[in-house]
Each structure stands twice: as structure tokens, then as C-alpha cells.
C-alpha positions as CSV (number, residue, x, y, z in Angstrom):
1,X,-7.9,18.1,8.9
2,X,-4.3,18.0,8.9
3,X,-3.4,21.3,8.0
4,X,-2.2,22.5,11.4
5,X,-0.2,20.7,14.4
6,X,-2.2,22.6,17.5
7,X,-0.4,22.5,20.8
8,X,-0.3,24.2,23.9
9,X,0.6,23.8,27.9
10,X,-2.6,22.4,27.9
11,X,-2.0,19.2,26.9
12,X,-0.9,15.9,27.0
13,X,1.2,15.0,23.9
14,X,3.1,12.2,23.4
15,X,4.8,11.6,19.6
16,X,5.6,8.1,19.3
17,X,8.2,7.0,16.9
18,X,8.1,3.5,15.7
19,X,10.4,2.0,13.4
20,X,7.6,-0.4,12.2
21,X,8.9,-4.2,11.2
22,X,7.7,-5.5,8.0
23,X,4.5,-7.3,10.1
24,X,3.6,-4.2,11.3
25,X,3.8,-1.9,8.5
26,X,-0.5,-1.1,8.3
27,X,-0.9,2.8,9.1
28,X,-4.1,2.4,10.1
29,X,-3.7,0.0,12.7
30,X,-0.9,2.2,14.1
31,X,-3.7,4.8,14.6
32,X,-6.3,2.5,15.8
33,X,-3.8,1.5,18.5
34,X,-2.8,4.7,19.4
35,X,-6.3,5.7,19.6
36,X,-6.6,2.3,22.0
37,X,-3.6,3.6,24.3
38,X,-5.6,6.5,24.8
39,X,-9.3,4.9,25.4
40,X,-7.8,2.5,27.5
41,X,-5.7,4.9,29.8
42,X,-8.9,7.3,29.7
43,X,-11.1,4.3,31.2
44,X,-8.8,4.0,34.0
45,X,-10.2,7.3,35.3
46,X,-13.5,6.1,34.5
47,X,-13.7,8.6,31.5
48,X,-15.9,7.0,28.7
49,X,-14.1,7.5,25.7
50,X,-14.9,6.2,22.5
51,X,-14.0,6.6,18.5
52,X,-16.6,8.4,16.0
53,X,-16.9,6.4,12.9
54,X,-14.3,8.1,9.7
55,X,-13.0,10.3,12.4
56,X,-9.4,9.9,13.8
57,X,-9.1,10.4,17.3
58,X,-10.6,9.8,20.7
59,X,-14.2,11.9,21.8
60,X,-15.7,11.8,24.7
61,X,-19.6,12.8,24.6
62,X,-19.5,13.0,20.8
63,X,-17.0,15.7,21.3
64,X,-13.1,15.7,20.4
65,X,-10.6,15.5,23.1
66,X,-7.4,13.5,21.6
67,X,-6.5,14.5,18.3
68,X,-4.0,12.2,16.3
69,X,-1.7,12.4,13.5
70,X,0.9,10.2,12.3
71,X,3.8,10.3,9.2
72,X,5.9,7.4,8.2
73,X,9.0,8.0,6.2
74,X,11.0,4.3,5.5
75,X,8.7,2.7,7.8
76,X,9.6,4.6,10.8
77,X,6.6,6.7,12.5
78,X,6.8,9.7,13.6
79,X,4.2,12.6,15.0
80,X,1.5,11.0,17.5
81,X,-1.4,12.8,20.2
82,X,-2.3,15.6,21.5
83,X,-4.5,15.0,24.5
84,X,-6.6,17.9,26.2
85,X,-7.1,18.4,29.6
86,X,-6.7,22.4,30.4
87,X,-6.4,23.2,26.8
88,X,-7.6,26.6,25.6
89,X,-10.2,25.9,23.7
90,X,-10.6,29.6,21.9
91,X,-7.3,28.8,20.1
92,X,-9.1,26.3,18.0
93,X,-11.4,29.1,16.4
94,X,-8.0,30.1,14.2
95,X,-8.0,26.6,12.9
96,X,-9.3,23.7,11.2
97,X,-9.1,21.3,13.8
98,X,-9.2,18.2,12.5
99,X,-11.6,19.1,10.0
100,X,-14.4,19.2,12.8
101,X,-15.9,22.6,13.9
102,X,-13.7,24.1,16.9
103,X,-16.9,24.2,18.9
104,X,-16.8,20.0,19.0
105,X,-13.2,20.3,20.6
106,X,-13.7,20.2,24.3
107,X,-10.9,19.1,27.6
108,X,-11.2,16.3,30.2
109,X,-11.4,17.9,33.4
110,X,-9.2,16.1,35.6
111,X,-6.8,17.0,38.8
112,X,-3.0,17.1,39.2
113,X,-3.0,13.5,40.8
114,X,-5.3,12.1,38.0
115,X,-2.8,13.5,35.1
116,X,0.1,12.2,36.8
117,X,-1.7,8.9,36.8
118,X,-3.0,9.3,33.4
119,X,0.1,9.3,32.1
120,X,1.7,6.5,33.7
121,X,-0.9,5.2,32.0
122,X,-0.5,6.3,28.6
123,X,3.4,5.0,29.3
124,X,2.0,1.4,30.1
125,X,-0.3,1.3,27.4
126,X,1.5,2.6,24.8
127,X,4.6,0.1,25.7
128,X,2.1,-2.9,25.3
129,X,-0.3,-2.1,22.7
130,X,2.9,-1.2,20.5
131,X,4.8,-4.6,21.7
132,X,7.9,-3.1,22.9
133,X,9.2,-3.8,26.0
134,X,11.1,-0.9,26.9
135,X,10.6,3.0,25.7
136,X,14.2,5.0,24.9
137,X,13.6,8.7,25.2
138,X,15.9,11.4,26.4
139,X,15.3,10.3,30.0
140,X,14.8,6.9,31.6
141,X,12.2,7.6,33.9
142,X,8.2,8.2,33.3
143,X,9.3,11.7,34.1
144,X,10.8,12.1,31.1
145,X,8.8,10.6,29.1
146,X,5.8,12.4,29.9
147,X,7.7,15.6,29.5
148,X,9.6,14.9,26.1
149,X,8.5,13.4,22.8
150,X,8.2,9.4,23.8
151,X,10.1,7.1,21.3
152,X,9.1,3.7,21.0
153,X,12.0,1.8,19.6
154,X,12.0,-2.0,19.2
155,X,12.5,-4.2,22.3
């Protein structure tokens, strides 16, 4: 994986840039909680999600439906999830997605109400698992934050 960033109207995708302090400054427990954030807000829709051993990301039914990527450059994060829900699948038969066959990639299937509530979850969870009280983005509300790439920046 990691040869393309895949995104469409689709998804959910939220980049999260951390500016990580010397305690924090493991990668992979940066993705491990991202991929938390996700499980976590998934299970509040009762959606069993669930990590695949050497695979990045979040499956549900053995099949891939959060990819995640992160950079770091000084110690300060940047890239972060794409989560389907009405994602057009097809599209991932022009890439490598995640170095998994497109055919494992698959959407939640959820209603308006549900997404809007999955992403006031993703907001919460990301804002605790990360330890920051407050999120800075180009808006102040969950609005924005759910329609812009979210910034995490120390509390």
C-alpha cells in the first residue's frame, strides 16, 4: 500500500495533525489510536469493527472499510482516514489499495442520521484518545470539522 491517497464524496475522512510531544512520539501508537477512534465510534452504531493482524486500518467482516495513513515531519502528523460509507467501490480496481485486492474494500451502509452521528463521534473520540481537549480547525463547530481536514493541536 501507500502508493495512492483514494478519496471520493463517499467518504468520511478526517486528517489529523498532531504536533506530537516528546512522550508521544511512537508512530505506531498514533495509528493504533486512530484506528481505536474509528472502532470505537463504529461500535456506537453497533457495527463490529475490528483490526486484521499486519494490516493498517479498520475491517469489518474481514473486509476493509477505513483505510489509514499517517506522515510525520519534525514530530508533527499529518494525513489520517478515509472512512467508507457510499464509497464507489469500482474506483478501487485502478489502484492498489492498501496493498489488499480492491475486491476486500467494501462500505458501511448506514443513513444520513447515523453519519451525522458517526461523526460526532469520530470528533469525541478522536479529542480523547489523542488527549487534547479542544480541536482547532477552520471552523469551531462539529460542522466544520466534519467538513474540513480536523487538526488536533495541543490542549
Amino acid at each position: 500500500g501507500g502508493d495512492v491517497t483514494y478519496h471520493d464524496p463517499g467518504q468520511i475522512v478526517g486528517y489529523l495533525i498532531l504536533s506530537l510531544k516528546p512522550n508521544e512520539r511512537d508512530l505506531h501508537k498514533v495509528l493504533f489510536g486512530l484506528e481505536e477512534v474509528i472502532l470505537l465510534s463504529l461500535q456506537e452504531l453497533g457495527i463490529p469493527g475490528h483490526r486484521v493482524e499486519g494490516k493498517t486500518g479498520v475491517f469489518v467482516n474481514n473486509q476493509k472499510v477505513c483505510s489509514i495513513g499517517i506522515a510525520c515531519r519534525h514530530w508533527i502528523t499529518y494525513h489520517g482516514f478515509a472512512l467508507n460509507i457510499h464509497s464507489d467501490l469500482k474506483n478501487y480496481q485502478r489502484i492498489n489499495p492498501c496493498g489488499l485486492e480492491s475486491s476486500l474494500m467494501q462500505n458501511i451502509t448506514i443513513t444520513n442520521e447515523q453519519e451525522t452521528f458517526l461523526k460526532a463521534k469520530l470528533f469525541q473520540y478522536a479529542t480523547s484518545i489523542f488527549g487534547r481537549e479542544s480541536l482547532k480547525n477552520g471552523s469551531t463547530s462539529i460542522k466544520g470539522f466534519l467538513q474540513t481536514c480536523s487538526i488536533i493541536a495541543p490542549a
